[in-house]
C-alpha positions, 0 to 999 in steps of 0.5 A: 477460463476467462471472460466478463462479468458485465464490465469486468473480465475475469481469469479462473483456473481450476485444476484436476483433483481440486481441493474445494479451496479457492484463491480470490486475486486483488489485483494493484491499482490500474491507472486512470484509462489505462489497459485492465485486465484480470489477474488471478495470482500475482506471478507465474510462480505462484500460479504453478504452484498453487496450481500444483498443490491442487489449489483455484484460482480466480481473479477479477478486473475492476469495472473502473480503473484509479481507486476503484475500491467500490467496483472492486468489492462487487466485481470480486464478488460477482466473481465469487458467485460466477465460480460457485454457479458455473463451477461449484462452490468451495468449502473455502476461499482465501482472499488476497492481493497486493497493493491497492488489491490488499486494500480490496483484500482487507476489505472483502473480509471486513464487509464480507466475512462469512464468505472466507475463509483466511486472508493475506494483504501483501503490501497492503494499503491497510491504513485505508483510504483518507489516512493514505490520501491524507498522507499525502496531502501532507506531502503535496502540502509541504512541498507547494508551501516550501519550494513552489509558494507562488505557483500554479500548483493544485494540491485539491480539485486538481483541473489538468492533472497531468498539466499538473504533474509536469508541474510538479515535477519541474519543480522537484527537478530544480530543487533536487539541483540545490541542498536547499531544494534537497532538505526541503524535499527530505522534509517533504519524506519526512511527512510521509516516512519515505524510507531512503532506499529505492533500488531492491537490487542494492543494498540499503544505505546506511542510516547516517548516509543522508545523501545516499537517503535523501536521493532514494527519497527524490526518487520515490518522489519523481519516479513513483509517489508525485504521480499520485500526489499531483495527477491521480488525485484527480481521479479520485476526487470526481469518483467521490465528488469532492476532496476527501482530504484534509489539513486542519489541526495538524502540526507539522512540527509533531509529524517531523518529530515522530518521522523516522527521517528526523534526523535526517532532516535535522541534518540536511537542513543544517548542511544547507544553512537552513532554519527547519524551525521556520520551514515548519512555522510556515506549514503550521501558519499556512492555508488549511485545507479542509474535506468535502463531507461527502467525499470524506463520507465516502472514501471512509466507505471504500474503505476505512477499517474497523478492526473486526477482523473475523478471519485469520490474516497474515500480511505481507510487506517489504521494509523499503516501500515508498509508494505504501509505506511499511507504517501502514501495518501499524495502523491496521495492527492498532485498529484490530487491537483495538477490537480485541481481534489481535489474535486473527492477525500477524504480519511479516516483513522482507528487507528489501527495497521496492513496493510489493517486490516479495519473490514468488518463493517469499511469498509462497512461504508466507501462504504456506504459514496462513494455510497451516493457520487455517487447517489447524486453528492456530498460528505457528509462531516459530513457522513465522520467524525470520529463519523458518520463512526464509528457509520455507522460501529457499526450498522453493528453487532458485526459479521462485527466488527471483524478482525482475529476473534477478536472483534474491536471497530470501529477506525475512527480517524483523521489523516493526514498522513506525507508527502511522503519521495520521491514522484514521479508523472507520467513523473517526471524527471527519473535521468540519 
């Protein structure tokens, strides 16, 4: 069944002998103008599985594209009051996406909890809205300052975003030419805890494989992340009416110090026969940027997180992701922590390259989990050990134990991901 809602199209999927619980699908972010449409699971697998075992499914698009949390939010809600008129209400509904849908996911149940009954954010971006964009600021930030001084380059009210991207990217393909333009570029990851390995297909460098490391980074750079950076910010920006992103206060020489590409960085630099204490010097004594209040204001709305998490939540995250970074599970951890709700949340971790690149088996074995937690009131820890996930994933076939049409073995691992290298929880200090 599909259609629209005013603006949003949406796909529903109900099958016979339904079991009264829904499965509401945030689907990832949609380039600015780009093709938009619903998306009710994140793969076929999943879908004929959930399907399978009795499951709905339902999923709206989003009324914009670009960071359309605040069309999202209504849109899947519209979406959940269209199910229950037109088909019947659930006893339960479980939201989840992925991408910028687990920012919508963890955002539904925070502004909506009454109305599901479990979640499960896969690649989620949970450090919320200004700490991601103001992550990647710092990247902006360093890399104009450090290899494009005196360019044209915008970092902030940014006029032709795409004038501006193929800027950018002229300037990472000269650099990326140089050791000295690859350990400033290592340094720009740094700010940013991009991990060295791009590829899901091959395995991960070793940690001391600086060269192997630093090329994963340009290419998470080039291919992925600068794309955000220098041209999607745009988008943002005239949604919130203004730069909701800052520099001030910060110091660069603390954000390397606690990155786990440090001695990455320390490394390269010296192979180049440059002074890394003088790079940073250069980014503490350079231009502060500072917020629009308004648009900080907003993009604090769609969406900080509080921590009052009200419902169980298991997340999902692949140990290699560039575009999300894994420390965004930290930082949501902290802030349910911190509001005595760390009982309603656990996270796992696949080992593998790539941003949201779980197998349908991976991640029907982690639905599997959150639903037990939802039947019976409690967690199943031993249920969400590496080897009881990776086990639940193989039983799924070697059909669901694919990515892009290559075979993968299941990769739970544990993992505990860095801290966040500037956190921001909902109504934190905005600086004037």
């Amino acid at each position: 069944m599909s259609g629209k809602i005013g603006a949003a199209a949406y796909d529903i999927a109900v099958p016979s002998g339904w079991n009264q619980t829904l499965f509401l699908y945030s689907h990832g972010y949609v380039a600015p103008g780009s093709a938009n449409g619903a998306q009710a699971v994140p793969s076929g697998e999943a879908r004929t599985w959930l399907l399978g075992h009795h499951y709905a499914i339902a999923g709206s698009s989003y009324s914009s594209t670009g960071w359309a949390l605040e069309d999202a939010f209504q849109d899947q809600m519209a979406l959940l009051d269209f199910f229950a008129k037109r088909i019947g209400k659930p006893k339960r509904v479980i939201a989840w996406g992925a991408s910028l849908g687990g920012i919508i996911t963890a955002g539904l149940v925070q502004l909506h909890p009454d109305r599901f009954a479990g979640a499960m954010p896969l690649c989620g971006v949970l450090a919320g809205g200004i700490a991601t964009w103001n992550a990647e600021l710092d990247a902006a930030y360093a890399f104009k300052a450090l290899l494009a001084p005196g360019s044209a380059l915008q970092l902030v009210h940014i006029a032709d975003p795409v004038a501006n991207w193929q800027l950018a990217s002229q300037v990472l393909t000269t650099a990326a030419g140089t050791p000295q333009g690859k350990a400033r570029l290592a340094l720009v990851a740094a700010l940013t805890d991009l991990p060295g390995w791009f590829d899901p297909r091959l395995p991960e460098p070793a940690g001391t494989d600086y060269a192997a490391r630093v090329q994963a980074q340009i290419e998470w750079e080039s291919r992925v992340d600068f794309n955000f950076v220098f041209r999607y910010r745009n988008e943002l920006e005239r949604r919130a009416g203004g730069n909701p992103s800052w520099n001030k206060g910060v110091d660069y020489g603390a954000l390397v110090a606690g990155s786990t590409d440090r001695a990455e960085v320390q490394a390269l630099y010296a192979q180049a026969g440059l002074d890394l204490q003088k790079d940073i010097r250069t980014l503490n004594a350079g231009p502060t940027i500072t917020a629009d209040r308004k648009a900080a204001a907003y993009l604090d709305r769609f969406v900080s997180f509080d921590g009052s998490l009200g419902v169980p939540t298991l997340t999902l995250h692949t140990t290699g992701d560039g575009l999300v970074i894994p420390p965004n599970e930290s930082a949501y951890a902290q802030v349910v922590a911190a509001a005595d709700k760390a009982e309603m949340l656990r996270q796992v971790f696949v080992h593998r390259a790539g941003h949201c690149t779980f197998s349908a088996a991976e991640t029907i074995a982690a639905l599997q989990v959150l639903l037990q937690r939802i039947d019976t009131g409690r967690w199943d820890d031993p249920a969400l050990q590496p080897a009881a996930l990776n086990s639940a994933a193989q039983a799924q076939g070697a059909s669901a134990n694919q990515f892009f049409g290559f075979a993968v073995a299941p990769s739970f691992a544990a993992y505990e991901p860095a801290p966040f290298p500037r956190p921001f929880a909902k109504g934190s200090l905005i600086p004037a």
